[in-house]
Each structure stands twice: as structure tokens, then as C-alpha cells.
N, C-alpha and C positions, 0 to 999 in steps of 0.2 A: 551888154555884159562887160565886167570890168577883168582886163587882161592881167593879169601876173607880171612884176619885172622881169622877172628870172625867165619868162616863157613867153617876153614883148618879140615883136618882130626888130625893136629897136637893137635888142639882147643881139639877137641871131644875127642882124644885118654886121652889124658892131663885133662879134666873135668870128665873122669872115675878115671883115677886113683885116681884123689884127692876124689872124690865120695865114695871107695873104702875106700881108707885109713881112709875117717872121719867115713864109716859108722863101719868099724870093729873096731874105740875104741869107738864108741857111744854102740856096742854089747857086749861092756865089761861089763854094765851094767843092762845084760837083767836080770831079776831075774825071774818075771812072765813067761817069754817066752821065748826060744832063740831066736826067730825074733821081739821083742818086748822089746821094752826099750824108758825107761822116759826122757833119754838125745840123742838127736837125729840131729846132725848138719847137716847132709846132706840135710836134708830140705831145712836149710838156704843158704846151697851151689846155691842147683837147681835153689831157688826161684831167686838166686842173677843172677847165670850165663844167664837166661832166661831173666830179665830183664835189664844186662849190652850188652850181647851180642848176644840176640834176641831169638827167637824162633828153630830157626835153628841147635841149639846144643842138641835140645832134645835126642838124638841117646846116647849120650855121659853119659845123665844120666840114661837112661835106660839099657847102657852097665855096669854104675858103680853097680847101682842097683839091677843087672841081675849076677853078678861075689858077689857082698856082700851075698845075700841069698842062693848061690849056693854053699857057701862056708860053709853055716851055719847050714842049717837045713831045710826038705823037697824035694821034688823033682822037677825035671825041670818045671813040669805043675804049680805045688804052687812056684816058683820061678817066673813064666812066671807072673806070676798074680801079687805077687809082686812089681814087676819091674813093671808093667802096673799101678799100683797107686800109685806109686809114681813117674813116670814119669806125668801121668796125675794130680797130684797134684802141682807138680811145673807149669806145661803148665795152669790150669786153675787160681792157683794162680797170675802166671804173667798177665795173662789176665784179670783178674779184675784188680789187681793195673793200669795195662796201660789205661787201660776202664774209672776207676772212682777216680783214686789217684794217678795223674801226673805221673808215670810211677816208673822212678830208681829217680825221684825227688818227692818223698814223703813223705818226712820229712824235705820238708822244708815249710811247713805250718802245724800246731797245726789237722786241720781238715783232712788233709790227712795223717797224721799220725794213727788219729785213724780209717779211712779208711782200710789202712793198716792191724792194728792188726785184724781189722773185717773180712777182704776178705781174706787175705792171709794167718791169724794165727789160725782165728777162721773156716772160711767156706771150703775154699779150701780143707787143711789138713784134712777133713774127708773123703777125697778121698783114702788117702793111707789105713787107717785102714782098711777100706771096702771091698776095697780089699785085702788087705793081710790076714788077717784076717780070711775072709770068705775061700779064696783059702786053707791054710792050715784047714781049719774046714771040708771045702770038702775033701782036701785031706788026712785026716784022722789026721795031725799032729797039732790037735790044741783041745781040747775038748771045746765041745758045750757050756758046763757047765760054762768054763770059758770064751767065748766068751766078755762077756759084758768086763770084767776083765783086756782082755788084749788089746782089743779094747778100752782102755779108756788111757790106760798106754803109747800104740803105738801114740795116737792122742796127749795126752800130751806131750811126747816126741817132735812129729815132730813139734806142734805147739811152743814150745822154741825154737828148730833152727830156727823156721821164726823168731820169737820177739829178739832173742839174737843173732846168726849169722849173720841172712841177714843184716840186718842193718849195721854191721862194713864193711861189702864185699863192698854190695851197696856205701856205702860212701866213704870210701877210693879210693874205682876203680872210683869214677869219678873224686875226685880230692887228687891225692896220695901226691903233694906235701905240706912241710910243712911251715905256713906262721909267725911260731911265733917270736916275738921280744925277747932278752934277760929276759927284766922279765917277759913275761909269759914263755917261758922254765925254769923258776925259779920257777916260780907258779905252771908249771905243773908235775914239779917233788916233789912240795909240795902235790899236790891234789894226786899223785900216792904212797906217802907213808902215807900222810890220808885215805889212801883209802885200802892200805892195812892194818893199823893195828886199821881198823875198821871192815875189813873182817877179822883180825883172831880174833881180839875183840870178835866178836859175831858168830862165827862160828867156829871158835879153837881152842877153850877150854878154854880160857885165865881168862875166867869170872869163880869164882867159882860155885862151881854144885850145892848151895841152888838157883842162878839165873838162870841158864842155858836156863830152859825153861821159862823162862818171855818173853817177847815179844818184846823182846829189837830188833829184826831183823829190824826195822824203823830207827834203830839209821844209816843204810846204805842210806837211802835217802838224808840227810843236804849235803853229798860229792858228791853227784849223781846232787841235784840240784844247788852244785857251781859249778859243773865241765858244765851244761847247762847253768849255767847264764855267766860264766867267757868265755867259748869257745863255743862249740857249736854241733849240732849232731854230726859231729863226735868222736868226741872226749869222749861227752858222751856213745855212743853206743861200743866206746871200753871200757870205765869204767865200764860199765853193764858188759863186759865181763869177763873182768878179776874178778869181784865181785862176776859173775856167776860161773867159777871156782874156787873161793876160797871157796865159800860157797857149791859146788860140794863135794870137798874134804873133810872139815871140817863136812859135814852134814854123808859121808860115815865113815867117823872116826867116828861117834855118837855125834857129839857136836852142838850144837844151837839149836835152839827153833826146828826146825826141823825134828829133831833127834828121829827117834821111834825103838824099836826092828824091826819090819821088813824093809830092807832097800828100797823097789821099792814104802811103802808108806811113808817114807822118804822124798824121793825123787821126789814122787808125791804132797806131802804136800810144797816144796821145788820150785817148778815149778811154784804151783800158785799163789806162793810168787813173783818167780821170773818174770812173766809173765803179772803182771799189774806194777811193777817199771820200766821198758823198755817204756812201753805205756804214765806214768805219765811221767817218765824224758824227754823222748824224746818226746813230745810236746810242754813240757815247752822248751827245745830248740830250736825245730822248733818255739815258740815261740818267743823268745826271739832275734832270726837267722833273723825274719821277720820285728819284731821292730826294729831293726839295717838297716835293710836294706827301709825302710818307713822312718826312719831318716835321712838315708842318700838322700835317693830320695826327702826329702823335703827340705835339707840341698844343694843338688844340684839344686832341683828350686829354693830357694831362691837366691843362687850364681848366678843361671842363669838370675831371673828376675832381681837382683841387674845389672849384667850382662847390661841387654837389655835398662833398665834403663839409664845405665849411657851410653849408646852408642845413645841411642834415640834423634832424631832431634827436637822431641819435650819437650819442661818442662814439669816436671810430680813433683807435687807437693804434698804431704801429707798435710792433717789438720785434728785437732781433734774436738769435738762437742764443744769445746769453741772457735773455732776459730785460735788454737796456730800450729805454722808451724811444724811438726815431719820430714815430711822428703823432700829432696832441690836437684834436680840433675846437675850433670854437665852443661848440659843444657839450666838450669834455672838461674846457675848462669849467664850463657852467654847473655840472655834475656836482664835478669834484671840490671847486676852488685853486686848481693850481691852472698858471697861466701855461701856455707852451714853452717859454724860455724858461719856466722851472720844473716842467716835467719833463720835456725831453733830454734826455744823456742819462735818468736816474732810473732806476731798478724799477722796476713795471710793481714788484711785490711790493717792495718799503712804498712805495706811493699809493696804492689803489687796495691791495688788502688787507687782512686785518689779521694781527700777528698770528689769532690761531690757527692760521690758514699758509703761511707762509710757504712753512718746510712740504705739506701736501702739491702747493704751487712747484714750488722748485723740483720735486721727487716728478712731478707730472713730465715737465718739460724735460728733465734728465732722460725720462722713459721714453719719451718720442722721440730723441736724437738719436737713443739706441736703438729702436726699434720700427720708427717711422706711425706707430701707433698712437691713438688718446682716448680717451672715453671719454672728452669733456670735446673732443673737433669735431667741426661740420654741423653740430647741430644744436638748435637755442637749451641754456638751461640756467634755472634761477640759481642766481649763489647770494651771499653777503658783501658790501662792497665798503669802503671806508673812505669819508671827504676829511679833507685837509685839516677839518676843522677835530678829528676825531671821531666824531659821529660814525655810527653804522646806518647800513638802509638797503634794501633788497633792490638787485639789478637784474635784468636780462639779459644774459651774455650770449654769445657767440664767436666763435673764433676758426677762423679760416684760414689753413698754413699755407703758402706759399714758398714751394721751391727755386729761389734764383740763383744758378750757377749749382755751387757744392755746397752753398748752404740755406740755410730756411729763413724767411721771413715773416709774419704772423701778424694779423689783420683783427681785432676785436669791435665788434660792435655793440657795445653796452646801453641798455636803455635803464632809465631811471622809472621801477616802477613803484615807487610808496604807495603814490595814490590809488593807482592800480589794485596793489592790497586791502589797500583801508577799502575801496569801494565793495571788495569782493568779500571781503569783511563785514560790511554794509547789507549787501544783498544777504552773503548767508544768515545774517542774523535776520532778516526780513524773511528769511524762505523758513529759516527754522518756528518766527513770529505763526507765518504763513500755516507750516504743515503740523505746527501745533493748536491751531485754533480748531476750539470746540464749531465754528462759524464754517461752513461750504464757501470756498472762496471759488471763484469758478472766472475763469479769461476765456473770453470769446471774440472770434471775429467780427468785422459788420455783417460778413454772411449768414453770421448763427455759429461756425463752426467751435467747438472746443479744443483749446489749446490748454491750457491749466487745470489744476484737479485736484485740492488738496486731501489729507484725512479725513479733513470733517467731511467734507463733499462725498468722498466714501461712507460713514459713517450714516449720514444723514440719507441717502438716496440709496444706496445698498449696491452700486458700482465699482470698480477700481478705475485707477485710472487708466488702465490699460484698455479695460471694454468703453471707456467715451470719448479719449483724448484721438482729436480727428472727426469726432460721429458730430452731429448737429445737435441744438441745444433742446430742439423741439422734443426730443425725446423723453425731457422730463418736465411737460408743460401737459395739461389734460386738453381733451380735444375742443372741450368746451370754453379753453383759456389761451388759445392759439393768437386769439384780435389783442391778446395783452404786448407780443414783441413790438409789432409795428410802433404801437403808439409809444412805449417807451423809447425805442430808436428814435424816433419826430422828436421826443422831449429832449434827449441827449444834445443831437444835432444842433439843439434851439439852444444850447449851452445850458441846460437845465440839471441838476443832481436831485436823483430821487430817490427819498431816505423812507424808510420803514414802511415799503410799501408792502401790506399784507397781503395776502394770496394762497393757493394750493398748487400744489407740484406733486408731480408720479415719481412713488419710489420704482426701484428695479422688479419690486409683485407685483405691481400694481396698486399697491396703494395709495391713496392719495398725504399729503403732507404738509402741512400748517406752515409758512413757512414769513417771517419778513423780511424783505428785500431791501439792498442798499444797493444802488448804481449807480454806475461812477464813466465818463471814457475815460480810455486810453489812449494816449496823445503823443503823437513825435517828436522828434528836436522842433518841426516849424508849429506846432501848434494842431498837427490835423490829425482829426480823430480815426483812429486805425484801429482800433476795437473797444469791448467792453469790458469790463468787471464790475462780478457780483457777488454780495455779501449777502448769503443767506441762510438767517438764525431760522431752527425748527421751534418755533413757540404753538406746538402740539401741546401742551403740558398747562403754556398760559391760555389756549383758546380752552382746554378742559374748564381751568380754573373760572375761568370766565363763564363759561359755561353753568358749572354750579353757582354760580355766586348770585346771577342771572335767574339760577331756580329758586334759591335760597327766598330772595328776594320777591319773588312770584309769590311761592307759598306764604311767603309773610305776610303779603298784599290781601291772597285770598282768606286770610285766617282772620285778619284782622278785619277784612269786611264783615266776615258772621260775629264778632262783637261789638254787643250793646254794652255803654260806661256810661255813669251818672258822675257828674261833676258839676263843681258851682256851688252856689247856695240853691238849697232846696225849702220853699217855704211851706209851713207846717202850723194846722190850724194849735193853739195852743192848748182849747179844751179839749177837743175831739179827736188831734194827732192825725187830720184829713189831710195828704196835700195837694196843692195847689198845681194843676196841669199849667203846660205850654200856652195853652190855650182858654187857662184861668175857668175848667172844671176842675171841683173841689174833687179827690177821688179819695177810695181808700188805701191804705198802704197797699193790697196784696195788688188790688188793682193796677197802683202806679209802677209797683214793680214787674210784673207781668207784661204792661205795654214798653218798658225803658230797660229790661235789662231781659237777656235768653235765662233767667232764672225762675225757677215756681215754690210756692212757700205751701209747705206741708203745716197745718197747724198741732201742735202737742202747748202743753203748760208746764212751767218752770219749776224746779222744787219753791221757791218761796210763794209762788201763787198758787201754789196746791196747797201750801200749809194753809194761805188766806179764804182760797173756797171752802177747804175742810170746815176750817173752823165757821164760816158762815154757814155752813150746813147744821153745822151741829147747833145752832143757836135756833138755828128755823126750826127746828127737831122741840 
């Protein structure tokens, strides 16, 4: 199984020893106590190691903890106990900071900084005296007497490791590198020898001994607070440090305002010095760390909004409460025709509106300064707008006021809609095309469902659109004609248009209805077909027509079947007036007519052959 760094035994063995090493020259200074002393880094080790690299190393400082006092003075059991408060001291310290002061990031806000000194420097840290303490009073190597004594000495101690230690640990381990430009590595080799012969200044001796003890120790904070305003916590919090050792030194030599015959209250008078400058510096840097960083975050919105601005499809225009143009985007230049360097500084009205509009313009903006009121603010509405060139042309406007300070600032977002127009223009004249055709125009889904519905469709099927728009199409297809959608959809799909195809459809009685079809899909921007439309003429009138024409045509057929015609030459004996059959018998006329025409001959005699018999009569006579 592969081990973690942060949780190696290499970690642990390595966070004792340094534990170790800090705690036995922290012991160089016990005066009060062998186990007790006023300069105490290992605190700030623990606190740092538990908050960089988790909970998890605790072992490591209980080990260093556990080898320091056993080294020093008491026995295993007051050693045990030792080690037991001040491992528990780091463990509960880092748990407040992670709990209520962003964790190994706090310092970098003013408020979690003093967070910080609260939980970790001030509450925590009376863990260890408590028990150390007590453990050696039990165990005999501590007098009772001085209890209070050295339990104040031990506390102040550990609480400087948090305030002066952890903090440079902290900082540095999470960002070690370093990011300065030549001059401030100029600067900050200035600030580090201001810094130090302001520590030996006042803690060195350097001052003569009628001053010594004046209270000149403040004069360390001017270099403390440029070294937070020029750079920033870390950099401060190693200043503290180095200041802290110099003033170490200088305070054990007998020099500075701190300076007393006994050296552990020295050194305790030294502490509580050193112990609010850490708190003050390093907030004013986390201050300072914060304003930079809120600068820059406003510095990148504005980049950004200028940004969005100038990539935006719509004008976005500034004006001030007299009306003057402050700010013109790309955009707008586009619009209108004027560039930014000629729109901005001029009158929002002479530039963008059109004269007949002016004085309502200006009457508008008068009313909102008196009144805080507009009936054109906060929400879109079409006006007239005018480009450079004279032209008018319809916009979408918008206008959003903006109070800064005592006076108003005003935000327009204009879109350029002509085409907009002309399209909707386009369509209405297509819907009016639409809901005046005598033709049922009918849009459907691919599911069947109806979405469209014009007159004629009313008109033709005996529906509104109210009762089908949503209902399915099947409705007005007979049951018998149900197999006709499928195959049309197949044809669609197949990219087919099918024109005048004839068919019957239900009206709303029930009746059936002549009807031909034109079908067409409907297609998206990419090409896919997302429904139907159908064009369907009622040719009830022409299947009638058809109909009769169709009889017309019947009867003619049968009528003309039962007529017999004679045509041609017909040959005809010359003496006898016989004629000649198909089939070359000679017949008589009543004969020939009789088999070749539906006609029958009656015979009578003509007046001139009744005068011809008469007169033969009378001659036989």
C-alpha cells in the first residue's frame, strides 16, 4: 500500500526531531523552571505542522515532546503528561483555527487573523501549562507554591510560538516561492537593514542608558507596518521574527525598555510586547493583502464587463443626468455610424434621435430627475432611432438608471431590429396568405399531433381550431384509410414531396370528404424533419363533375351501341333498284334496310305516282 507524505513515518520521525531541537534551545531559557520558559517555538512548530499537514502527525509531536522533557527534568509519568499537553494543545489549536479561521489561510483576512491570536495563541495554549504543570506538581518536581508562577511563564512562552513561529511556517510552506521584482528586492533589503538597526537601536544598547528605558520599543512598528503595506503577511511575519530575536538577545544582554534584574521577567515583560505587534502587523497585512486582491477582482470585472461590452451584439450606451454620451461600444458604432470619439461628449438626443422626438426625450429625463419616475425605465420597448447617415429604422430599447453618489447614471441597450420587422412582416403576410386560403393548411407533428389550423381547415372539415389544435390527425382520416399516414411519413423521410394525392377524409358529422393532398416536411435550421404540412383542396365538386362526365359518357356509349348507320357507297342494281349485300346477296330495298338500320318502311304512294296508276287505270278501263 502506498504511504502518503504528509502521513510517512519519514514526516513524523523528521517533525520530532525538529520538535526537539526547537524545544531544547527554547529550555536554554528556563529560569523559573527547568520545564518552563517564556520563549517556546515548538508551539508554533505543532500548531504549523497540524495545520499544513493535517492531523495526522500528531505521534511525531508527542514523540518530540516526550524525548525534550525526558531529557530535562522529571520522570516518565510527568514527562507523559507533558507530552499529553502539548500534543493536545497543538491538536485543539488547529482545530479551532480550521473550524472558525479558514484553516493554514488565516491571515489572509484582518478578521481571521485575530481569530487566530484568540483560539490558538490565547485559548488553546493553556492546555499545555495544565498539564505540564500540574503533572510535575504531582509529581513532586514542581512546588505548589510556585505553581501560578510557572504556569504563567510556560503559557506565555507557548503563546509566542503560536503569534511568532507559526505564522512564518504557515506562510511560507504554502507558498515558498519568491515573486519579487528587482526593486522591491531593493526595497526589501532596505526594510531588512531598517529593520535591523532599529532592533539594535532599541534593544542593543545603542541608545544611551539616561534613555534606555523610555518606551521607545514603538519605534519597531513604522518598519513592521511598511514591511505590511509594501509586501505582505509573509514577509511581515518573518520581520516579526527576526525583530523577535533581536530583541531576545538584546533584552537578555540587559538592554531596552525591557530590561529588568530578573531575566524570566524580562522576558515575560518582552512577550507581551512582542505578542500584540504580530496581531497588529499582521492584520494590517492581511489587510492590505485583501484590498489588493478586491482591486484586482474589480479591476478584472471591469476588464471583463468592458470585455462583454465591446463583444455584445447589442449597443450599450452610457448617458449622464444631462443627457451627455460617456460611454459608445463597438456595436453602436455599427448601428449608428458614429465612432466612439464622436459620440461621446455629445447629446444622446441630437445624436441617436429624430428630431420629432427630441423635446418628449428631454421632457422624459426632466420628469425622472424630479421625480425618480419613467415609463420608458427598466423594461424593453420599440421606439424609432436615427444613424448618422439620416436614416430612420426601428430599435429595441432598454434603459436602466443607475444611481451613483447624488447623481444618476443611465445604461441603454439598443438592438437594431429592421430585419426583425421585415421578417415579422414576412410571416404576417404569409399567416394572412395562410388563414385566407380557401385550401385547409394543417401542421403536424411526426407524432400525428396538430399544431396549425387555418379557415379553410375550419371551413372544409367543420372544426375550429380550438376543438383539434393538440387532438391527433387521425381524427379526420376514415378507419378504412388509417394504412395511408404510415406510408406517407416513409415517403417524407425518403425526402420525397407528395403532390395531389387524392383521398377521402371525415368531416366533424361524419361525413366523408373528396379532398387532394399536397405534403411537404417541416425542417429545422440543420435540415431535420420535425414535422409535417398539408395542403388539402376539397375537390367534392370536381369528383361530382367527374362523376357525371363519366355517366355522360356511359350513356353515350350505350346509345350509340343500339344504332345501326349506312355509310359508304352503297351498290344498287340499275334496272331493278336491288341492292347488293355485304355478302354479295342481291336484296330488296325494304329488306336491306331492315337488316342495316333499327328502322321499318311502311309502304303508301306519292301524289305523282297515284296520278301515274290513276291514269293507267283508266286506260285499262
Amino acid at each position: 500500500m502506498r504511504v502518503q507524505l504528509r502521513t510517512s513515518p519519514v514526516v513524523v520521525l523528521g517533525l520530532a526531531a525538529v520538535y526537539l531541537l526547537a524545544g531544547k534551545l527554547g529550555l536554554l531559557l528556563a529560569f523559573v523552571h527547568a520545564s518552563a520558559t517564556p520563549v517556546w517555538p515548538p508551539t508554533g512548530i505543532a500548531l504549523a505542522a497540524l495545520l499544513l499537514l493535517g492531523y495526522r502527525v500528531w505521534p511525531g509531536i508527542f514523540l518530540g515532546a516526550f524525548l525534550v522533557n525526558l531529557t530535562t527534568a522529571g520522570s516518565v509519568a510527568t514527562t507523559l503528561g507533558i507530552a499529553t499537553g502539548n500534543t493536545l494543545e497543538g491538536l485543539a489549536g488547529a482545530y479551532l483555527v480550521n473550524r472558525f479561521a479558514h484553516g493554514a489561510h488565516a491571515f489572509d483576512r484582518p478578521q481571521d487573523v485575530f481569530k487566530f491570536a484568540a483560539l490558538a495563541a490565547l485559548a488553546s495554549t493553556t492546555a499545555s501549562p495544565f498539564f505540564g504543570v500540574t503533572s510535575l506538581a504531582l509529581g513532586g518536581y514542581a512546588d505548589w507554591a510556585e505553581y501560578g508562577r510557572i504556569w504563567l511563564t510556560w503559557w506565555m512562552g507557548d503563546a509566542g510560538g503560536a503569534l511568532i513561529v507559526a505564522p512564518v511556517l504557515l506562510l511560507w510552506g504554502q507558498d515558498p516561492r519568491v515573486h519579487w521584482s528587482l526593486a522591491q528586492v531593493k526595497e526589501v533589503g532596505l526594510v531588512l537593514v531598517t529593520l535591523v538597526l532599529v532592533g539594535l537601536t532599541v534593544f542593543g544598547g545603542v541608545l544611551p542608558a539616561t534613555i534606555r528605558t523610555y518606551p521607545h520599543a514603538f519605534l519597531c512598528i513604522p518598519v513592521l507596518v511598511w514591511t505590511a503595506f509594501r509586501f505582505g503577511p509573509r514577509e511581515t511575519a518573518t520581520a516579526m521574527l527576526l525583530l523577535a530575536g533581536i530583541a531576545i538577545w538584546g533584552t537578555l544582554s540587559g538592554f531596552g525598555p525591557f530590561a529588568r534584574e530578573n531575566q524570566n521577567e524580562s522576558l515575560l515583560l518582552l512577550q507581551s510586547f512582542m505578542g500584540v505587534i504580530p496581531v497588529m502587523t499582521l492584520a494590517v497585512a492581511a489587510g492590505v493583502v485583501e484590498q489588493r486582491r478586491t482591486e484586482a477582482a474589480r479591476t478584472r470585472e471591469v476588464a471583463d464587463t468592458r470585455a462583454i461590452l465591446d463583444m455584445a451584439l447589442d449597443a450599450v450606451i452610457g448617458m449622464d443626468e444631462h443627457g451627455v454620451i460617456t460611454n459608445w461600444n463597438p456595436r453602436a458604432e455599427v448601428i449608428f455610424g458614429w465612432t466612439a470619439g464622436e459620440a461621446v461628449g455629445k447629446k444622446l438626443s441630437e445624436v441617436l434621435i429624430p428630431p420629432q422626438y427630441r423635446e418628449a426625450h428631454n421632457r422624459g429625463l426632466r420628469h425622472f430627475l424630479a421625480t425618480g419616475q419613467g415609463p420608458v425605465l427598466n423594461r424593453r420597448i420599440e421606439v424609432t432611432a436615427l444613424r448618422r447617415d439620416g436614416t430612420e429604422f426601428p430599435v429595441e430599447l432598454s434603459i436602466l438608471p443607475l444611481k451613483v453618489g447624488a447623481s444618476y447614471r443611465f445604461i441603454a441597450f439598443i438592438a437594431d431590429i429592421t430585419e426583425r420587422k421585415r421578417a415579422e412582416e414576412r410571416k404576417a403576410r404569409l399567416a394572412a396568405i395562410v388563414e385566407s386560403s380557401d385550401d385547409a393548411i394543417i401542421g403536424k407533428t411526426l407524432d400525428g399531433i396538430v399544431f396549425t389550423w387555418n379557415r379553410g381547415a375550419e371551413r372544409i372539415f367543420g372544426y375550429t381550431a380550438e376543438e383539434v389544435l393538440g387532438q391527433p390527425v387521425t381524427m379526420l382520416i376514415p378507419p378504412d384509410r388509417l394504412g395511408e399516414e404510415p406510408k406517407i411519413i416513409a415517403r417524407l423521410q425518403r425526402g420525397e414531396r407528395i403532390e395531389h394525392f387524392d383521398t377521402v377524409r371525415r368531416r366533424k358529422d361524419g361525413r366523408g370528404v373528396d379532398v387532394s393532398l399536397t405534403i411537404s416536411p417541416i425542417k429545422d435550421e440543420t435540415g431535420k424533419i420535425i414535422g409535417i404540412s398539408k395542403v388539402a383542396r376539397d375537390i367534392t365538386e370536381r369528383k361530382r363533375e367527374e362523376a357525371e362526365r363519366e355517366q355522360l359518357v356511359s350513356d353515350l356509349k350505350d346509345a350509340l351501341a343500339k344504332v345501326k348507320t349506312l355509310y359508304g357507297l352503297l351498290p344498287v342494281c340499275a334496272w331493278c333498284k336491288k341492292f347488293r349485300s355485304d355478302e354479295g346477296d342481291w336484296q330488296s330495298l325494304e329488306r336491306y334496310i331492315a337488316e342495316h338500320t333499327e328502322a321499318s318502311i311502311t309502304h303508301g304512294i306519292c301524289p305523282d305516282c297515284r296520278e301515274k296508276v290513276y291514269a293507267a287505270g283508266k286506260l285499262m278501263e
